[in-house]
Structures are given as structure tokens and as C-alpha cells.
C-alpha positions in Angstrom: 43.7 -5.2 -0.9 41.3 -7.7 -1.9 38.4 -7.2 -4.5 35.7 -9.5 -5.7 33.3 -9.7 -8.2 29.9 -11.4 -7.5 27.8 -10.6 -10.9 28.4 -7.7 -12.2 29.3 -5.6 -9.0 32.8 -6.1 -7.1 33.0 -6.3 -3.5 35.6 -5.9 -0.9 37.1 -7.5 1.7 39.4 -7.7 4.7 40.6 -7.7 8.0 40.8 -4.8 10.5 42.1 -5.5 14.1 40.8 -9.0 13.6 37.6 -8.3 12.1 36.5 -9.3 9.2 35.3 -6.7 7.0 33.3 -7.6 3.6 30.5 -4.6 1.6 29.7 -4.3 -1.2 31.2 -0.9 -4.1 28.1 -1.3 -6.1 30.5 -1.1 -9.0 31.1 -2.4 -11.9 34.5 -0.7 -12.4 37.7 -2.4 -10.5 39.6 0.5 -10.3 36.9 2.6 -8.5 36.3 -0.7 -6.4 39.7 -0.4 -5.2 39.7 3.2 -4.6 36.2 2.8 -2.3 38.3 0.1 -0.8 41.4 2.0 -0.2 39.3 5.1 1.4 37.2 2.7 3.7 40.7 1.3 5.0 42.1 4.9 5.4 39.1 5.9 7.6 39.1 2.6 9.7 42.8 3.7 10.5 42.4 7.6 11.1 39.4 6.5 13.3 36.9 8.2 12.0 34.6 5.4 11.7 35.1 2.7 14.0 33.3 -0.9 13.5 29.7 -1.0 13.6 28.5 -3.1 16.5 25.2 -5.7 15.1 22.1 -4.7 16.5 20.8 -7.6 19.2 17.8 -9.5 17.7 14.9 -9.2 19.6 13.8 -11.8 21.9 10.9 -14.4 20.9 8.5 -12.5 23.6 8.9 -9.5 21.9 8.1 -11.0 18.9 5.4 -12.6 19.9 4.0 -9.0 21.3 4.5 -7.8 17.5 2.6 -10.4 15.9 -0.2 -10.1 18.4 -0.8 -6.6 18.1 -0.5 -6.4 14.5 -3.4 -9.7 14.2 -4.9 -8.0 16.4 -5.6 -4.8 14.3 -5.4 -6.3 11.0 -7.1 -9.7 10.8 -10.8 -10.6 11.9 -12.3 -12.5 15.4 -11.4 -15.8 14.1 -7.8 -14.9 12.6 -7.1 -13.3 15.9 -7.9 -16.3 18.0 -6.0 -18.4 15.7 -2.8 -16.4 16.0 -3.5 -15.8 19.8 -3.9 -19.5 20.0 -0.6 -20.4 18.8 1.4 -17.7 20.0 0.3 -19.2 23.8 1.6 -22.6 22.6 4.7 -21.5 21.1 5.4 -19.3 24.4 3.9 -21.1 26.7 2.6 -18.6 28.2 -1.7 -18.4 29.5 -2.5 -15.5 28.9 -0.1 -13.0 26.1 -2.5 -10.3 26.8 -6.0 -9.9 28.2 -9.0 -12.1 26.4 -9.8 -11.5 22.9 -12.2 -8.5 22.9 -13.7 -9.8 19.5 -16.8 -11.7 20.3 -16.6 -15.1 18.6 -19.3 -16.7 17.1 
């Protein structure tokens, strides 16, 4: 059992089936730091809650899609083709989505 204090709260950590497990108690108190520690360990070994997988980050296309549509709808003609602009560099793609619907000028 291994407790931590970073500030004012103590954390936990350590290692289940090779994994490395480290969360915060948000607690200042080391005895009810250990206890949240003790109980997390107890449930990791009865199997009730098994390691959380990481969610996948998304790919730089899809990010690109976000920051399109969201220029799109929030910023004017000139912002959008600025931002449509450099997502095509960046990509590398011609054409992201159809042409700007704004009418520059």
C-alpha cells in the first residue's frame, strides 16, 4: 500500500497484474486515503471492476472534420476560408469538403 500526498490531497498508487495503477482520494485525511485504497484493491481482486481500457484518440482527419464544421458555423466568410485554407495544407488533402458556400468579397 502506497499513498502520496501532492498538495493537500493524497493519492494512490500501485500495481495490479502489471499495471500500474495511480488516482487520486481527494482527501486530505491519510487514513481514509488508505481505506479508498484498500477498497479499490479489494474490487480489482473480486473482479468487479476490471481495468479501464484508454479511449483511442481520434485521428488527425477527424479532427480536421471537427474544426471545419465548427468554423464553418461559428466564424465569418473570411475566417472560414482561413481555417479551410490551412486545414488543406496540414492534410493535404484538395478539397476537405465541398467549396466554401460563403461568398467572398
Amino acid at each position: 500500500m502506497s499513498i502520496y500526498k501532492r498538495g493537500s490531497t493524497y493519492w494512490y498508487k500501485f500495481q495490479w497484474q502489471g499495471t500500474l495503477i495511480r488516482k487520486s482520494t481527494k482527501q486530505g485525511n491519510d487514513k481514509v486515503a488508505r481505506q479508498m485504497e484498500a477498497a479499490h484493491r479489494t474490487t480489482l481482486a473480486k473482479g468487479e471492476v476490471g481495468i479501464r481500457e484508454k479511449k483511442s484518440a481520434p485521428t488527425f482527419a477527424d479532427f480536421a472534420k471537427r474544426v471545419q464544421d465548427w468554423a464553418e458555423g461559428n466564424v465569418g466568410p473570411g475566417g472560414f476560408h482561413w481555417y479551410r485554407t490551412g486545414l488543406r495544407a496540414l492534410t493535404g488533402i484538395k478539397s476537405i469538403s465541398p467549396p466554401c458556400r460563403f461568398a467572398l468579397g
